[in-house]
C-alpha distance (Angstrom), angle and dihedral (degrees) to the residues before:
residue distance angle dihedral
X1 . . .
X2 3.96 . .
X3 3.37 136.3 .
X4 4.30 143.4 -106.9
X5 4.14 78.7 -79.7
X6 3.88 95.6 59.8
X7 3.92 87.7 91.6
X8 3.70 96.1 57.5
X9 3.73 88.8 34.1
X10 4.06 92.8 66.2
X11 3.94 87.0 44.5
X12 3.70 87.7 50.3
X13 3.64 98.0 46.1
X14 4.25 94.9 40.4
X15 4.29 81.0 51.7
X16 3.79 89.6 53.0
X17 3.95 93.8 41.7
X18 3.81 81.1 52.3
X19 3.75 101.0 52.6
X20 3.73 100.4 33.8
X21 3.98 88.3 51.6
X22 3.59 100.8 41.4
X23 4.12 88.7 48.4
X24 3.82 82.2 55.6
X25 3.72 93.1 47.3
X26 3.69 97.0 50.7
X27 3.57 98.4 -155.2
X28 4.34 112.4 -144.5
X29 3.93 94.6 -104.2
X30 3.69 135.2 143.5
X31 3.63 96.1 -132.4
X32 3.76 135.4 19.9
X33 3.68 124.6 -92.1
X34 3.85 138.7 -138.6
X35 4.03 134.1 -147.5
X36 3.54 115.7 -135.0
X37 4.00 132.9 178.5
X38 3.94 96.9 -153.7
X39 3.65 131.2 127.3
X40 3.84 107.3 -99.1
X41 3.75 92.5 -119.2
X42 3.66 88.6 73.2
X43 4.13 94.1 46.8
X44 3.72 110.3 105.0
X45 3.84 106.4 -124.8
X46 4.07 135.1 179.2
X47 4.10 122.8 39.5
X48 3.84 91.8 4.4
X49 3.71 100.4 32.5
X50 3.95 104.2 131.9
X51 3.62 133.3 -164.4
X52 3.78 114.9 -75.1
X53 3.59 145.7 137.4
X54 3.67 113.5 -129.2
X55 4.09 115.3 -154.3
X56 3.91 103.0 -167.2
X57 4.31 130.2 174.4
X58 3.83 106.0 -137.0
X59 3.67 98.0 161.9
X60 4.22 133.7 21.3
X61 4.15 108.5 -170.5
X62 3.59 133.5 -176.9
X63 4.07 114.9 -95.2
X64 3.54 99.7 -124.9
X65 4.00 88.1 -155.5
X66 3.25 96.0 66.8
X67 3.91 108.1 22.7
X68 3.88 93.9 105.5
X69 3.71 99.9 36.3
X70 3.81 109.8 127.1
X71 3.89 95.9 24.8
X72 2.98 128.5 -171.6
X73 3.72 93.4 43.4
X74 4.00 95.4 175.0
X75 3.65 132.4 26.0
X76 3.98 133.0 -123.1
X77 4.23 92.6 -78.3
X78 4.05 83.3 49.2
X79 3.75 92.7 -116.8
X80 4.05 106.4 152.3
X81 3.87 104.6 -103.3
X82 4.27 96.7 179.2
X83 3.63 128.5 -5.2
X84 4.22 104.8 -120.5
X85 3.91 114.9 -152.9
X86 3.80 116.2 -115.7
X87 3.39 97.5 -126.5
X88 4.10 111.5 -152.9
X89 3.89 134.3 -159.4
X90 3.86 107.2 -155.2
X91 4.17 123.3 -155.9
X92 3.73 114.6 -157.3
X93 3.73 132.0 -169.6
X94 3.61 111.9 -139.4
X95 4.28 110.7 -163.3
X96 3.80 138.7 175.2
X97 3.45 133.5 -146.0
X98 3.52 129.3 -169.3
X99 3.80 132.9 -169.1
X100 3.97 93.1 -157.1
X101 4.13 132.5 36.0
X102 3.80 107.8 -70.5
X103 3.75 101.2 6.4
X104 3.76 94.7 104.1
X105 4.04 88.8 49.9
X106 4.07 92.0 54.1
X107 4.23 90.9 46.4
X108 3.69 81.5 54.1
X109 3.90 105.1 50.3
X110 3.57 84.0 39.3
X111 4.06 99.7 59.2
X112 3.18 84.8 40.9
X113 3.77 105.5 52.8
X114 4.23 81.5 47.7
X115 4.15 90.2 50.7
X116 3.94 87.2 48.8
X117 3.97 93.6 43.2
X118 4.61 84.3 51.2
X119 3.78 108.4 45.2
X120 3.64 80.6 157.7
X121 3.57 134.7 55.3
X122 4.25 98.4 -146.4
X123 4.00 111.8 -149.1
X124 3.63 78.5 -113.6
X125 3.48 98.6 72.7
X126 3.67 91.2 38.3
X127 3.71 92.2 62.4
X128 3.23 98.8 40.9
X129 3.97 96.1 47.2
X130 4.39 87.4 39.4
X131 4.17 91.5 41.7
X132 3.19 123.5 95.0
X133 2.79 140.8 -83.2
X134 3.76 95.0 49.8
X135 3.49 127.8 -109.8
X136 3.52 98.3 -154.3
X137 3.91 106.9 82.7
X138 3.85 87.7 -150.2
X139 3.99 93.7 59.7
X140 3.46 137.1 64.9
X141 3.34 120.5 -44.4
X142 3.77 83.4 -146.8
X143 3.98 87.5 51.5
X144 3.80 138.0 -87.4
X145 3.58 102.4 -52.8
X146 4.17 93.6 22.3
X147 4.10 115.9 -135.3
X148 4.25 84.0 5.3
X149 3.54 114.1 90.1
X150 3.96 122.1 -156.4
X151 3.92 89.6 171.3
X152 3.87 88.0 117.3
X153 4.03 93.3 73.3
X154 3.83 78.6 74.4
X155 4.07 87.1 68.0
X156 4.23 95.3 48.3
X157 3.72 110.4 131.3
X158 3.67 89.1 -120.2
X159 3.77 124.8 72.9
X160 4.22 107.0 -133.4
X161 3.83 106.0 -121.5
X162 3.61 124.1 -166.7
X163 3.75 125.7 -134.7
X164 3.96 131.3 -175.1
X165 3.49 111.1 -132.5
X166 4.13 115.3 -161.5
X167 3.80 109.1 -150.0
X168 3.82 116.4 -158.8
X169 4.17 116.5 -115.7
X170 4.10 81.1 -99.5
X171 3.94 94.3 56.3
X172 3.63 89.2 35.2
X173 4.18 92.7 52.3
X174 3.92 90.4 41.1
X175 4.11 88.8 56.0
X176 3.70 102.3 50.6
X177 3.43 93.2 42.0
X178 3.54 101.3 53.3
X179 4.26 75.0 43.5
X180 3.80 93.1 65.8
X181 3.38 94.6 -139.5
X182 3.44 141.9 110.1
X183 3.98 119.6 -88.6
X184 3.98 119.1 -95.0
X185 3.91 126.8 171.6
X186 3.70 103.0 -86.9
X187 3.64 148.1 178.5
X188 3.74 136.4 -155.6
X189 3.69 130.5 -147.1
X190 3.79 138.5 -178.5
X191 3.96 119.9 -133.1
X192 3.56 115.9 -160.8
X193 3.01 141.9 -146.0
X194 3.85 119.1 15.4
X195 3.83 112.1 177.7
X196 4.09 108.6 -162.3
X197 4.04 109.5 -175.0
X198 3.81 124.4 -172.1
X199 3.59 120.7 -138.0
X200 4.50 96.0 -137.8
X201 3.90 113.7 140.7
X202 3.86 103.3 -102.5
X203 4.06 123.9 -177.6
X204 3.98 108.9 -81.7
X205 3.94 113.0 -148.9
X206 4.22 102.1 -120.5
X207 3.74 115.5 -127.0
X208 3.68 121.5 -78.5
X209 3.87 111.4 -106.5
X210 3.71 97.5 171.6
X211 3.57 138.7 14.9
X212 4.05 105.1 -124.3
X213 4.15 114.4 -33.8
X214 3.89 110.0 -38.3
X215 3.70 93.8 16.3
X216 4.36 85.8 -83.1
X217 3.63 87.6 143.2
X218 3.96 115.9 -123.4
X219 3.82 123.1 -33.7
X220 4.13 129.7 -121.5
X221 3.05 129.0 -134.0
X222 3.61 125.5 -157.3
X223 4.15 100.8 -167.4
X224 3.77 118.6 68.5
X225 3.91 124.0 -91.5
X226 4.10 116.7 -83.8
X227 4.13 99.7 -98.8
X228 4.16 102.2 -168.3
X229 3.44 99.6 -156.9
X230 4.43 97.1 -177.0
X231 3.63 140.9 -17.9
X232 3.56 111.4 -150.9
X233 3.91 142.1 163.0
X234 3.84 104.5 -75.7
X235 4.14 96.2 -132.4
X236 4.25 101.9 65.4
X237 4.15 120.5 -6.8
X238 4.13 74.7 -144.4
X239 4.03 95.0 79.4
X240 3.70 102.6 89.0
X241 3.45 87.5 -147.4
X242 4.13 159.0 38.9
X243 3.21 126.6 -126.7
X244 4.10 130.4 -169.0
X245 3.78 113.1 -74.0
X246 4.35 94.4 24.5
X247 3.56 118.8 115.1
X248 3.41 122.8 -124.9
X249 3.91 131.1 -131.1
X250 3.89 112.4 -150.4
X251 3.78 109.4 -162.1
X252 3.67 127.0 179.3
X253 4.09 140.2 108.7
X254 3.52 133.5 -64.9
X255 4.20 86.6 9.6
X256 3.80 107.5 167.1
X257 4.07 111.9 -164.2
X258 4.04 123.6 -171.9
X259 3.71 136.2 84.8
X260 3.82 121.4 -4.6
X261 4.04 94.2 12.6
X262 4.34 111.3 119.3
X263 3.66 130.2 -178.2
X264 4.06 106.7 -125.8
X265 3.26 116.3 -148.0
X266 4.31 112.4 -168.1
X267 3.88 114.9 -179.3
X268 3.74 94.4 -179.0
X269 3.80 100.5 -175.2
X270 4.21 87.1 73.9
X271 3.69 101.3 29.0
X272 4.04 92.2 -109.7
X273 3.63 125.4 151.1
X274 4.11 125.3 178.7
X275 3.47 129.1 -174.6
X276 4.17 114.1 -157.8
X277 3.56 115.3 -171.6
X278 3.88 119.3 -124.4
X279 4.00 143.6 -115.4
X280 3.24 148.6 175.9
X281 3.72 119.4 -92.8
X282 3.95 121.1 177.6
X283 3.47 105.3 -62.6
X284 4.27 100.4 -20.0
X285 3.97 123.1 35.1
X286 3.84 124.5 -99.8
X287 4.00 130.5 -149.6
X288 3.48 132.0 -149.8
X289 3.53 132.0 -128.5
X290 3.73 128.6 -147.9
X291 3.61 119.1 -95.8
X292 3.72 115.8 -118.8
X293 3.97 98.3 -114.9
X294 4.38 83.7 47.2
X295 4.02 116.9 121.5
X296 4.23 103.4 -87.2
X297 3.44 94.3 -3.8
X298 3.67 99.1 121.8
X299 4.02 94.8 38.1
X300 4.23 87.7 38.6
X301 3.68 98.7 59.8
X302 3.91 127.9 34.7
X303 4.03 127.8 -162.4
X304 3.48 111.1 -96.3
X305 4.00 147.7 70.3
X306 3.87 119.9 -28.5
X307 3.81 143.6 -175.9
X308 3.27 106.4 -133.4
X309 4.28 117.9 -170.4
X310 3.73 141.6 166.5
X311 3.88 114.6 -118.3
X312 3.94 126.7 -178.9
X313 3.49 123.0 -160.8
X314 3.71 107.8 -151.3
X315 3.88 126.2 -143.5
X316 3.40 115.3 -121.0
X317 4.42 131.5 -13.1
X318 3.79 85.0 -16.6
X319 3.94 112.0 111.8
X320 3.53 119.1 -123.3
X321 3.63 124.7 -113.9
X322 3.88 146.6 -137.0
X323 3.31 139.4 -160.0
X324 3.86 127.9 -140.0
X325 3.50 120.7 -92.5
X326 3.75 132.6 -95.2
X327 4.18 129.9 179.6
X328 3.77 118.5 -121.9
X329 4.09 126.8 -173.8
X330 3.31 124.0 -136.0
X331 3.62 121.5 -158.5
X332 3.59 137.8 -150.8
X333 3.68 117.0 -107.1
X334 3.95 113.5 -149.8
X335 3.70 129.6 -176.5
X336 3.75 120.1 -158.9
X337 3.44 125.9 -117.6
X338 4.14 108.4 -128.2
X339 3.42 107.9 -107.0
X340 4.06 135.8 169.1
X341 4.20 107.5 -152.6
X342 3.87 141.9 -175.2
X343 2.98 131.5 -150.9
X344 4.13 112.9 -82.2
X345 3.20 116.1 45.4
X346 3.68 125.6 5.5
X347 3.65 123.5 -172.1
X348 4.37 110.9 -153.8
X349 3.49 128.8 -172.3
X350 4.05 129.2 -177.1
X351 4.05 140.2 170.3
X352 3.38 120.8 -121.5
X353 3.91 134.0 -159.9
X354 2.86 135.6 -124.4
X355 3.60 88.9 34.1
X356 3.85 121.6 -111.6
X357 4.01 114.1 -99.7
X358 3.66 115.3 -136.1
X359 3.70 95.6 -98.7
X360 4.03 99.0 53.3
X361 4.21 79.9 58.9
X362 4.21 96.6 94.1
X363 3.93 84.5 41.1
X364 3.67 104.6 56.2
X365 3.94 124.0 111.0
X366 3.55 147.9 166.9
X367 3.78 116.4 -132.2
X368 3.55 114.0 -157.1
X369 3.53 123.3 162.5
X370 3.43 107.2 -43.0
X371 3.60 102.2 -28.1
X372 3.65 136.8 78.5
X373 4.19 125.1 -141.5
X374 3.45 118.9 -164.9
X375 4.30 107.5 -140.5
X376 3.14 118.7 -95.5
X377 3.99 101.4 -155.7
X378 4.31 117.6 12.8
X379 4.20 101.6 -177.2
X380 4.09 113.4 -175.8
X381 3.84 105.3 -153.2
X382 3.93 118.0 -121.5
X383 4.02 88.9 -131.0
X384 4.12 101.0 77.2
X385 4.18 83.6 -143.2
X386 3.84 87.3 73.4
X387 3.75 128.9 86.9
X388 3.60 126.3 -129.9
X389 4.13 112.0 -98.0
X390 3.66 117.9 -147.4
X391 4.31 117.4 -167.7
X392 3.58 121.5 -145.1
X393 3.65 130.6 -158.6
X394 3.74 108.1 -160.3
X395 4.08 117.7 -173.1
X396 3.93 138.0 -168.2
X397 3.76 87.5 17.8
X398 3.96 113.2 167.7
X399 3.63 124.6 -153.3
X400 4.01 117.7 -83.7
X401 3.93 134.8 83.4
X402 3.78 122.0 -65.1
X403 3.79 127.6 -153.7
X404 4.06 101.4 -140.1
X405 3.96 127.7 -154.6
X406 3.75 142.0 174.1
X407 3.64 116.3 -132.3
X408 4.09 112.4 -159.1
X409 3.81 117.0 177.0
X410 3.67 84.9 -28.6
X411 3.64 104.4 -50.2
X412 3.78 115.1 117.3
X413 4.11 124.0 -146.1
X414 4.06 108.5 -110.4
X415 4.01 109.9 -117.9
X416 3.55 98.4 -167.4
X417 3.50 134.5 98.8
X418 4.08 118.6 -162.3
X419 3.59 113.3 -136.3
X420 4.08 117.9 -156.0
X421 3.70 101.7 -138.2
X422 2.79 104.4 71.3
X423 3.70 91.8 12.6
X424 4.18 99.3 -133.1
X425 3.73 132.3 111.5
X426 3.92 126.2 -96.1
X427 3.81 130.0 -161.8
X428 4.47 101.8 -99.2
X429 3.99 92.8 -115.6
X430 4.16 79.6 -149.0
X431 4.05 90.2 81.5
X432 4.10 95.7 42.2
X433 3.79 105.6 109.5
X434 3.20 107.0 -155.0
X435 3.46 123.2 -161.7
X436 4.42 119.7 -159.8
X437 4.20 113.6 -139.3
């Protein structure tokens, strides 16, 4: 692969291709000629306009052969896992200029007899034309790009091919105008491919000592792969989320339950990781989450987003297994502090669990009714048992009964309860504020 100085390598090397073969060539002209990669505004035309080939990059485009190669390049936490080449198409403009009548048609015909006789561009010429010293008397005596080196674009997988492209007289006006310069007879051409690698750290695979425990080589298995198709609390797949204490019903195909096999439970924006253990429930397995007032449980598990996947650690040579991944919300559960309010101002407080990391702070708000109050004090007890309090100051409240919620990085406490007979849900009559005319 090739570096940030492939792109002005391949102009480099087309320029010397140019000059070298057109010195070769001697063209019938008056005067000599130059080659030049500048953008035509900048070429002096009219009374002094001189002969010259002009080698300009209008247009760089994505190579749609090798766009996805290396994907993915980074894993779920976003840590780089491979560094994938952008691969580039580049669209040059190829003018002449001529300081008599027909010169600028014979520097054409002439380029591009020499562009037709080297489709390719051999890693010959490209070290030669990227070595140093230069071969370009204009440049560098020390090379193109002096103590830089962009010889390596010479060792890209890919050979770099070029193409003639023929524009129509509506491409062709829509280019030079957009140029800004005056019109000279031109020709385009595709080079591809261009394959710019970065030099970031990236994971690197370690060497393979063994093939599969004791060297046994890898195991077959005759039933299909576990496909987890939702984990959800166990009492309505209509709650769009769990709370602490629910259980969870894990649904899928090919689940297998029994010894060894966990429930893992990844929120990734904290750094957590749970493992539940799993059962058999009916026809699919359940898992059951902590209770609130349970040892760690509200310093364990955060509110937020996890990953939640079956894993099965197998007894002896057999390899273990895990499942795909699924996402799983888990809500805050808040208990409401008893209270007795007037109208005016009311002042509210309420515990929540699991308690409220640091960064969920800014985010936190209490939706009631149609209105949303930031808090105005959030204190984390020292003793990890504890849930985190949040204080409310609630003004121009009128007199009636208001449904309250805790919103935390967008994910809203449930106030419903589900009652079995008949089996529907119910507003939780613990998180009405009421407030007495």
């Amino acid at each position: 692969m090739s570096s940030a100085l492939a792109i002005a390598a391949v102009t480099a090397t087309l320029k010397d291709l140019l000059n070298n073969g057109l010195i070769d060539y001697d063209p019938p002209l008056a005067t000599n000629f130059s080659v030049s990669a500048l953008p035509p505004d900048r070429i002096t035309t009219g009374q002094t306009e001189s002969n010259q080939i002009n080698l300009f990059l209008y247009q760089v485009t994505p190579n749609l052969g090798w766009r996805n190669a290396g994907l993915p390049a980074r894993d779920a936490r976003g840590t780089a896992l491979s560094n994938p080449p952008l691969a580039l198409d580049l669209h040059y403009l190829l003018s002449a200029y001529g300081a008599a009548d027909l010169n600028a048609e014979v520097l054409l015909g002439y380029a591009m007899q020499l562009l037709h006789e080297n489709p390719v561009l051999t890693r010959g010429q490209l070290r030669t034309a990227l070595g140093s010293p230069s071969p370009v008397p204009e440049l560098d005596p020390q090379g193109p790009f002096g103590p830089h080196s962009a010889a390596d674009l010479a060792e890209q997988i890919e050979q770099i091919k070029i193409t003639p492209v023929f524009l129509g007289t509506e491409e062709l006006s829509k280019l030079w105008t957009s140029l800004q310069a005056h019109y000279r007879p031109s020709m385009a051409y595709l080079v591809s491919v261009v394959l710019i690698q970065g030099k970031a750290a990236a994971k690197a695979a370690p060497p393979v000592l063994q093939r599969g425990k004791n060297d046994r080589g890898p195991q077959a298995q005759a039933q299909p792969p576990a496909f987890l198709a939702a984990v959800r609390p166990a009492a309505s797949p209509q709650l769009p989320a769990a709370r602490l204490g629910d259980l969870l019903a894990i649904s899928g195909n090919a689940l297998r339950g029994g010894a060894g096999v966990s429930l893992v439970l990844d929120c990734a924006r904290f750094g957590l990781r749970n493992t539940l253990p799993v059962t058999a429930a009916g026809q699919g397995l359940a898992a059951q989450l902590p209770a609130p007032d349970a040892a760690g449980a509200l310093v364990d598990w955060a509110i937020g987003v996890y990953q939640a996947a079956l894993h099965h650690d197998e007894p002896g040579d057999r390899p273990d297994w895990s499942s795909n991944s699924v996402s799983l919300v888990l809500a805050p559960r808040i208990v409401l502090d008893p209270v007795t309010a007037a109208p005016g101002t009311v002042a509210l407080a309420l515990s929540c669990s699991p308690r409220l990391q640091p960064q969920q702070h800014a985010q936190a708000r209490l939706l009631l009714a149609d209105r949303e109050i930031a808090p105005v004090q959030i204190t984390t007890p020292a003793q990890p048992g504890q849930p985190s309090l949040l204080s409310f100051v609630i003004e121009g409240l009128d007199a009636g009964s208001y449904l309250v919620r805790l919103r935390v990085d967008g994910i809203d406490s449930l106030p419903v309860l589900l009652q079995e007979a008949p089996r529907r849900f119910e507003v939780d009559p613990a998180q009405i504020l009421t407030v007495q005319p």
